[in-house]
C-alpha positions as CSV (number, residue, x, y, z in Angstrom):
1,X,28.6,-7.2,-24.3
2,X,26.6,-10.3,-26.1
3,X,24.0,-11.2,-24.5
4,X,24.2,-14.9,-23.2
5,X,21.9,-17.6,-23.7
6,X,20.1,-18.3,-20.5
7,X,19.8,-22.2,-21.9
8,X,23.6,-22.5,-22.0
9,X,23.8,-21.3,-18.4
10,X,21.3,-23.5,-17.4
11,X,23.0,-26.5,-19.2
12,X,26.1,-25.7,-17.0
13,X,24.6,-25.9,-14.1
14,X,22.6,-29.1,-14.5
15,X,26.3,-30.4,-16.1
16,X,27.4,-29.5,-12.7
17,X,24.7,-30.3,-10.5
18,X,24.7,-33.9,-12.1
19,X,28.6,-34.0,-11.5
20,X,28.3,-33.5,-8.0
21,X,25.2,-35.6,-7.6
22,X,27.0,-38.1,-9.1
23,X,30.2,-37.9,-6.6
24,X,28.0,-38.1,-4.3
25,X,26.5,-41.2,-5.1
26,X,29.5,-42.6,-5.4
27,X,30.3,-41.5,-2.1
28,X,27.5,-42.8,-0.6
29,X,28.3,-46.5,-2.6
30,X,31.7,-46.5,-1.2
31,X,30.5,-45.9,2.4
32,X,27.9,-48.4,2.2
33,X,31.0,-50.9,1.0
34,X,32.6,-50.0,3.1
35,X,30.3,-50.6,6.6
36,X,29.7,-53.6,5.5
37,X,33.0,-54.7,5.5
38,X,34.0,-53.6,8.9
39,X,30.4,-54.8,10.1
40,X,31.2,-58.7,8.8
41,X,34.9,-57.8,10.4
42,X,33.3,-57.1,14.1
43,X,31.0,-59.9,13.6
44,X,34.1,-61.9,13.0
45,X,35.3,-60.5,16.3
46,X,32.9,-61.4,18.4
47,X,32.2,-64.7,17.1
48,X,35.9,-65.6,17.9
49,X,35.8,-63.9,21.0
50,X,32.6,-66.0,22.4
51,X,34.4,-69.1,23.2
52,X,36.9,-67.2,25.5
53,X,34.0,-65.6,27.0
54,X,32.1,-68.7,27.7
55,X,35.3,-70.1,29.3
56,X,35.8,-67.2,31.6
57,X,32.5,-67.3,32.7
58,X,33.1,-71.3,33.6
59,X,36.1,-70.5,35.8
60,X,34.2,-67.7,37.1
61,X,31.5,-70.1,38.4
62,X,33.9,-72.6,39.3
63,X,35.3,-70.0,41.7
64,X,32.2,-68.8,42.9
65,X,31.5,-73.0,43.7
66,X,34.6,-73.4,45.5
67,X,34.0,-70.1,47.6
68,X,31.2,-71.2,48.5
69,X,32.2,-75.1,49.1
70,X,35.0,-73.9,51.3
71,X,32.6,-71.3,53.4
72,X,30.2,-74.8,53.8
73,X,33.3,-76.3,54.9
74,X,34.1,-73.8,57.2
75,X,30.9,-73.5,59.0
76,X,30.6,-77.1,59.5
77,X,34.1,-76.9,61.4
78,X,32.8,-74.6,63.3
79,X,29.5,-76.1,64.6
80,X,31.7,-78.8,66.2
81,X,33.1,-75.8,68.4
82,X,31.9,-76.4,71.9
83,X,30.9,-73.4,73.7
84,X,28.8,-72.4,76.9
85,X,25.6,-70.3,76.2
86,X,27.2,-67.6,79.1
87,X,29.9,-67.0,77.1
88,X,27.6,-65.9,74.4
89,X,25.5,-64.0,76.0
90,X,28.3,-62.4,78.1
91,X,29.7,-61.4,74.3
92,X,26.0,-59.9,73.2
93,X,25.5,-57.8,76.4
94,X,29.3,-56.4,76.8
95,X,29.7,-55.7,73.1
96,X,25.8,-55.6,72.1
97,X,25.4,-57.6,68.9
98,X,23.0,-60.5,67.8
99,X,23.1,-63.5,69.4
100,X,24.5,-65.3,65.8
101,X,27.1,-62.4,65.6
102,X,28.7,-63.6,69.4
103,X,28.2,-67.2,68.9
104,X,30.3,-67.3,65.2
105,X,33.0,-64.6,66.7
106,X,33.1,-67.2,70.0
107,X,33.5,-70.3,67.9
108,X,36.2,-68.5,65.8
109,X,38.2,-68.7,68.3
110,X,37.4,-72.1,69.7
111,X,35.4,-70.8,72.4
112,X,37.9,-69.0,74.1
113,X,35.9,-66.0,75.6
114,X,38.9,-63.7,76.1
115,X,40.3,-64.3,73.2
116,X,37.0,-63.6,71.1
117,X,36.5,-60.4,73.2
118,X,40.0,-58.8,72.2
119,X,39.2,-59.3,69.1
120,X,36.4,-57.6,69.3
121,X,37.4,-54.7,70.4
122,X,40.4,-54.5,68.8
123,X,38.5,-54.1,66.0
């Protein structure tokens, strides 16, 4: 067998080595290209997705003001309930709760005792 130049096989390899290095490269270029492109395309996305954030998060608050406009609303109503102090405390020391607790249940129900008391324990 002839004996073979050790700088030919050496050659060969670096011819090969540089290939693949170079693949790679390339590789590595068209990935970069390429995460830019879909990073500018998910910018794009959010950007045009803000504005129906921002109005979800306005009807979200305007829901939130009229919750809490209508529970005002409510609570006023009920302050114009008349009811007797015994009937409260009759509901905080047959069903022992808080004094607040019997008054609202008592002018729920227009400050009808009997009425607020089956309710009560009905529930």
């Amino acid at each position: 067998m002839p004996k073979k130049d050790a700088s030919v096989d050496e050659t060969v390899e670096d011819n090969a080595y540089s290939s693949a290095n170079n693949q790679d490269r390339k590789h590595d270029s068209g990935a970069a290209d390429l995460e830019k492109v879909t990073d500018y395309a998910e910018e794009q996305e959010i950007l045009s997705t803000g504005s129906g954030l921002e109005e979800a998060l306005i009807a979200i608050r305007n829901k939130q003001a009229m919750k809490t406009a209508e529970k005002i609303a409510r609570d006023k109503q009920l302050s114009k309930v008349q009811i007797n102090k015994e009937d409260v405390e009759l509901i905080m020391n047959e069903m022992e709760m808080a004094r607040d607790k019997a008054d609202r249940c008592l002018r729920e129900h227009d400050g009808d005792v009997v009425a607020a008391l089956t309710t009560l324990v009905s529930s």
